[in-house]
C-alpha positions, -999 to +999 in steps of 0.1 A: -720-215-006-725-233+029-741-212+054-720-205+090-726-228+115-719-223+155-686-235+169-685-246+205-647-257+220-636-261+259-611-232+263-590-228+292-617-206+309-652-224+303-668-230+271-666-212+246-687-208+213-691-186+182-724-185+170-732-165+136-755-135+131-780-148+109-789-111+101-753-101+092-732-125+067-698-123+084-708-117+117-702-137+151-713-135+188-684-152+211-696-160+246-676-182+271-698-201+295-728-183+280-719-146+289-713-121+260-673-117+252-676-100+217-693-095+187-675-089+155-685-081+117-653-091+094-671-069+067-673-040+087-649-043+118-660-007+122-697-019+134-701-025+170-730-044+183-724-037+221-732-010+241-705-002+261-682-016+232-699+016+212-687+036+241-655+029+240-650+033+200-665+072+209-641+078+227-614+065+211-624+084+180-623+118+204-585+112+214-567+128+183-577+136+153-598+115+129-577+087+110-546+095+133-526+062+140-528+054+180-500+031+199-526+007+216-524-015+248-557-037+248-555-059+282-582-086+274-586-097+240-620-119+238-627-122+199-607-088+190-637-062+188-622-030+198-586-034+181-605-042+150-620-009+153-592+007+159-577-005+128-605-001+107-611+036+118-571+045+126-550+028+095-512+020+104-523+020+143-501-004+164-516-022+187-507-052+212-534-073+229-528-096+258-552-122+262-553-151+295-566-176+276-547-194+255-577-219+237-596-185+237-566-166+212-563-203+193-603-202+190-603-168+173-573-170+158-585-200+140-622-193+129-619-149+125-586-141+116-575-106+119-556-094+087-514-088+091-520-055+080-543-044+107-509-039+129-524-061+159-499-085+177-511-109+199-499-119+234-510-146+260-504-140+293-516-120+328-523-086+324-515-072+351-476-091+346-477-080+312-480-045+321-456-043+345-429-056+320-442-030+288-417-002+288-428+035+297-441+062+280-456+035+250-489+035+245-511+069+233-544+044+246-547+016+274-579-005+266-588-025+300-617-054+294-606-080+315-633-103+330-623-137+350-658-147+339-678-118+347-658-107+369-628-078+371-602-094+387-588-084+417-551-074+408-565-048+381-582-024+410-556-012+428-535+021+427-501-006+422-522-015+390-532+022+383-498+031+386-482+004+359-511+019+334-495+053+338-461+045+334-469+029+303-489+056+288-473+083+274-486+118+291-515+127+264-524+089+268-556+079+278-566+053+303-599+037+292-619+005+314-647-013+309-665-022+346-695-032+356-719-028+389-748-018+407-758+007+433-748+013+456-720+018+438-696+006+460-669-010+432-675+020+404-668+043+433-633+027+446-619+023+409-630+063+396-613+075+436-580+051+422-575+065+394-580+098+410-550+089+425-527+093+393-552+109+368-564+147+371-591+140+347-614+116+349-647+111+331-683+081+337-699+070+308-726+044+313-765+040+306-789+065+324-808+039+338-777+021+350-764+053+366-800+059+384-798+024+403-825+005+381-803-021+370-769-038+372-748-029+336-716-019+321-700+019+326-671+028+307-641+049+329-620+074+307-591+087+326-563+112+314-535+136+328-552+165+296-584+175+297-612+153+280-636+169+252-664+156+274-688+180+254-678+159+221-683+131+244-718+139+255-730+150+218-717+115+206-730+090+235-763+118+233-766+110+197-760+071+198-785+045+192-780+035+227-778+072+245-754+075+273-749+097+299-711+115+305-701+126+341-674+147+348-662+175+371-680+183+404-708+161+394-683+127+393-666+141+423-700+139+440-705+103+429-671+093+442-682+107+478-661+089+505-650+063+485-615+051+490-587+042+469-582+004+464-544-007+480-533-043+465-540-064+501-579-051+501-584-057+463-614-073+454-628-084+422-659-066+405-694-074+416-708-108+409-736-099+381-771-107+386-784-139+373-800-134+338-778-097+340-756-108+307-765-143+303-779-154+271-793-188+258 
């Protein structure tokens, strides 16, 4: 049987390669221009290498009841991570992705195949225009992990943004984003006082150390119009490999300070990460 070898391919974005896990036999590491985009298992789509990506699969197994089918919105596709989680752990879920990049979708498309049973259609196109063309009231989860590189872009910070994720969630949906920054805090603070703008519950998830100011890193935003079990929350991130913090209530609204919604002329995109912050060889 011939062992996996890397694949490297111009996509519309930078270069992108899959290089194989030589730990795990189906596994892959896609990066574009060298910065992380996914990791995927097609043994066990249910096994997620990345931190924040484990974040966001406990939280998405806290929204209903175990096994329940979801409606999913995933804006940002990369090599399909997350809505192969979400059909591995939710059966008969459907689920739409839209990805930018076109040689990107092609890429994975080609070399890691999702199954027609997993219920995951594919779209290419802007996010943001995407969104504002879905139809209300359906999606029960909105997946944002959209990076221009490693960076958020600017037209998915603003309350006009905010707004189109709202309408197309149905009221016990939940709004979940994957952002990135440093302290002082000054980008994580904006987006948590936009969505306050729509959402009466919010909830932080990120890295204690990362919360604390020690380093620049990943925080996962959960937003909802129903209360969040934040105490299953806490006991799962608690209990993870890679523990996690949850803040919520007056201790988020104490983080958020002064901090300003985000209006669609002053939008700006997400911190330029450190050099080495993501990075790998």
């Amino acid at each position: 049987m011939n062992e996996p070898v890397p694949v490297s391919r111009p996509v519309d974005h930078g270069i992108a390669k899959l290089m194989p896990d030589v730990d795990r036999k189906r596994a892959w590491l896609l990066t574009v221009d060298g910065a992380p985009q996914s990791y995927v298992d097609l043994d066990e789509p249910e096994y997620l290498e990345f931190e924040y990506a484990r974040r966001l699969g406990h939280v998405l197994d806290t929204v209903a009841e175990a096994g329940r089918p979801l409606d999913v919105l995933h804006l940002g596709g990369g090599a399909l991570m997350v809505p192969r989680y979400v059909a591995a752990t939710r059966p008969g879920s459907r689920q739409d992705v839209v990805e930018a990049d076109r040689g990107l979708m092609d890429l994975v498309v080609e070399h890691l195949p999702v199954p027609e049973s997993a219920g995951v259609r594919l779209h290419c196109g802007d996010a943001r225009a995407w969104l504002e063309a879905a139809p209300d009231d359906s999606a029960d989860v909105l997946v944002a992990d959209v990076f221009g590189g490693s960076r958020v872009p600017a037209h998915l910070t603003s309350v006009a943004y905010i707004r189109e994720a709202q309408r197309v969630l149905r009221g016990s949906g939940v709004y979940l984003a994957n952002l990135a920054d440093a302290a002082p805090f000054a980008f994580l603070r904006s987006q948590l006082a936009t969505c306050a703008t729509v959402f009466e519950e919010l909830a932080l998830i990120a890295e204690p150390g990362v919360l604390r100011g020690r380093r620049f890193g990943n925080a996962v935003l959960v937003a909802a119009h129903r209360p969040l079990d934040t105490a299953a929350l806490a006991r799962l991130m608690a209990g993870d490999a890679f523990p996690a913090r949850v803040e919520h209530g007056a201790a988020l609204r104490q983080f958020i300070g002064g901090a300003r919604p985000v209006r669609d002329e002053d939008a700006v995109p997400s911190p330029e990460p450190p050099d080495g912050a993501f990075s790998i060889g």
